[in-house]
C-alpha positions as CSV (number, residue, x, y, z in Angstrom):
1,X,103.2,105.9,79.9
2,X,102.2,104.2,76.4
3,X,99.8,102.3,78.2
4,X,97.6,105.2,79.0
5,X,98.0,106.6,75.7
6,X,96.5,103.5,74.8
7,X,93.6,104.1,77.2
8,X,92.7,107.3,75.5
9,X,91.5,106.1,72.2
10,X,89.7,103.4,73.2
11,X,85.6,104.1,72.7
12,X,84.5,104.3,76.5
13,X,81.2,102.5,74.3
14,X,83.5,99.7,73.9
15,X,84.4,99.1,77.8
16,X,81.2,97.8,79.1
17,X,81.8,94.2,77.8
18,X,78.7,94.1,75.4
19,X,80.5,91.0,73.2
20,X,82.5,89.6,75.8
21,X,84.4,86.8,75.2
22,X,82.8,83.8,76.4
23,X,85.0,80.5,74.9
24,X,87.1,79.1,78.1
25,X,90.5,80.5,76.9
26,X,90.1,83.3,74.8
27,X,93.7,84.5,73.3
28,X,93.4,88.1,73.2
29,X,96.0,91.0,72.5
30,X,96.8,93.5,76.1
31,X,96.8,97.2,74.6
32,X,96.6,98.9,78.2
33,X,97.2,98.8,81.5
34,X,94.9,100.4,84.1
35,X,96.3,99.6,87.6
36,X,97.6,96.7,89.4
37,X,94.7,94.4,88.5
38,X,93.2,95.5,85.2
39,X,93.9,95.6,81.8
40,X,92.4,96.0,78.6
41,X,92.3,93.7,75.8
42,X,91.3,93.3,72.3
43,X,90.5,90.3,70.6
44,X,90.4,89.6,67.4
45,X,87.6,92.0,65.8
46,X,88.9,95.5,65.6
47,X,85.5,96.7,68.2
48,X,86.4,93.8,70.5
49,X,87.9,95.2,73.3
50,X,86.9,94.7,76.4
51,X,88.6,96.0,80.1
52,X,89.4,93.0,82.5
53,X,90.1,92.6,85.7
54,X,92.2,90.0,86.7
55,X,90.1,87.4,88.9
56,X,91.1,86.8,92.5
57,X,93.6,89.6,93.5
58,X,92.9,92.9,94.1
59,X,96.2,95.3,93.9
60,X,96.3,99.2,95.4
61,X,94.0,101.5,93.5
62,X,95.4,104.2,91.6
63,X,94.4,107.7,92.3
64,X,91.4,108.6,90.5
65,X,89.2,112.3,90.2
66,X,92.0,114.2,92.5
67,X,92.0,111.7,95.1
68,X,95.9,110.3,95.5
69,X,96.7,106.5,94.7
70,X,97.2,104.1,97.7
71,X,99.9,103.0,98.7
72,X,101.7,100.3,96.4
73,X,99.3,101.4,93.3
74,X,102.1,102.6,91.2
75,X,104.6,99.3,91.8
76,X,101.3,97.2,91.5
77,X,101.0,98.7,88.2
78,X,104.6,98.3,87.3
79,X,104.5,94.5,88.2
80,X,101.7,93.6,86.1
81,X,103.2,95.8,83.2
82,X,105.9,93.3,83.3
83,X,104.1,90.5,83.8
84,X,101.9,91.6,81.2
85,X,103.5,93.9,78.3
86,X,101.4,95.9,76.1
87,X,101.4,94.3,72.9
88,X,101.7,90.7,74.9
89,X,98.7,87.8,73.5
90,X,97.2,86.3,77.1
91,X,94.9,84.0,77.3
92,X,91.6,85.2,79.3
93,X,90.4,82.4,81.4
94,X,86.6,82.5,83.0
95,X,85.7,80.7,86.4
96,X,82.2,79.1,86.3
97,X,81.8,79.5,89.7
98,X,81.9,83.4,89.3
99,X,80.1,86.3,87.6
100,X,81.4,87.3,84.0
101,X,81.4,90.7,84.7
102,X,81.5,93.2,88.0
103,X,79.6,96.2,88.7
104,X,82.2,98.5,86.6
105,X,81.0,96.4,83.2
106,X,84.8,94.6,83.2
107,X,85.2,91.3,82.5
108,X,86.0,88.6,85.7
109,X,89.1,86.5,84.3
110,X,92.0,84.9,85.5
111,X,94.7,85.7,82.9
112,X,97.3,83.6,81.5
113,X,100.5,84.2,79.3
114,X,103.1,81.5,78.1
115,X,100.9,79.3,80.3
116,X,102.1,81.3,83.6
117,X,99.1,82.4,86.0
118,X,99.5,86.1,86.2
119,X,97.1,86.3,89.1
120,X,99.7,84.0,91.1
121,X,102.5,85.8,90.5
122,X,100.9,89.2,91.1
123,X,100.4,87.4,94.2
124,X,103.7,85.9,95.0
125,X,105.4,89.2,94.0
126,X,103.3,90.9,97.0
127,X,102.1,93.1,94.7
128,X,98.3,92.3,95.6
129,X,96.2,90.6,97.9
130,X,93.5,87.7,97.6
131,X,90.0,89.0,96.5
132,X,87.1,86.6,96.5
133,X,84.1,88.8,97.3
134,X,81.1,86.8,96.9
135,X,82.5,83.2,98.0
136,X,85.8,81.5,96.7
137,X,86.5,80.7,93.6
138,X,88.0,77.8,91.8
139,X,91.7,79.0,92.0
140,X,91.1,80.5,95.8
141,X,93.0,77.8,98.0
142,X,96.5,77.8,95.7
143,X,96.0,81.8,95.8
144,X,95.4,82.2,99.4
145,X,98.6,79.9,99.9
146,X,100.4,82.4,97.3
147,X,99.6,85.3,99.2
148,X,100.6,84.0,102.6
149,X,103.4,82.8,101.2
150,X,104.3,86.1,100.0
151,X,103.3,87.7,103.2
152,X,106.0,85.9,105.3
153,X,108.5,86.1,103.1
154,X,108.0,90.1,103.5
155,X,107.4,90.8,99.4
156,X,106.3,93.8,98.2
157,X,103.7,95.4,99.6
158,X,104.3,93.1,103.0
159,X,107.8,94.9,103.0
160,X,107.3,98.1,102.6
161,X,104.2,98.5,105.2
């Protein structure tokens, strides 16, 4: 619940990725959790904060304007809050072979922390699938393995469906 707290006070100006960070590795600070596959960071300038969403996997979306989250949303949510704790410094990670930032103005970046792949263990946990929309990317063969791997093994989602 702190998490969205969090989410409350940060300037919706702010959101849309105007500064990005564009260095290959920037260390950045989590302050929020959105869902299963975003977060939001700040880096080291108070009005740098940007949302990201982590590249490769897409998670359940929460429920959003009335509508009710799908399936898995909430325990993709809880995963990444553990693998990724509020307060936590990750290290955001771009992929030359993709776009910086989506449609929704969030950043496109694998995310690291203690030199673990958060995107793979999202992955490995079940708690998202692969997401490569326009073509793979660099990391899109180990993921894809990841996944499947998770798949057979019956993990998270792939359990409970």
């Amino acid at each position: 619940m702190a998490a969205l707290a969090v989410v409350g006070v940060v300037p919706v100006a702010l959101l849309v990725g105007e500064n990005p960070p564009s260095s290959a590795g920037s260390v950045v600070t989590v302050v929020g959790i959105l869902d299963g596959d975003t977060v939001i960071v700040a880096g080291d300038e108070a009005l740098d904060v940007h949302r990201v969403r982590v590249l490769g996997v897409d998670a359940p979306e929460m429920g959003r304007d009335g509508a009710p989250a799908d399936f898995w949303a909430l325990q993709a949510r809880e995963q990444l809050m553990r693998e990724v704790p509020v307060g936590s410094r990750a290290v955001l990670v771009p992929d030359s072979t993709r776009r910086s930032v989506d449609r929704y103005g969030r950043l496109l970046r694998y995310l690291q922390v203690d030199d673990r792949d958060v995107g793979a263990d999202l992955l490995e946990a079940g708690g998202a699938r692969t997401y490569w929309p326009t073509g793979d990317g660099k990391r899109a063969s180990r993921y894809v393995q990841t996944a499947l791997r998770a798949e057979r093994a019956g993990r998270g989602l792939w359990g409970a469906c």
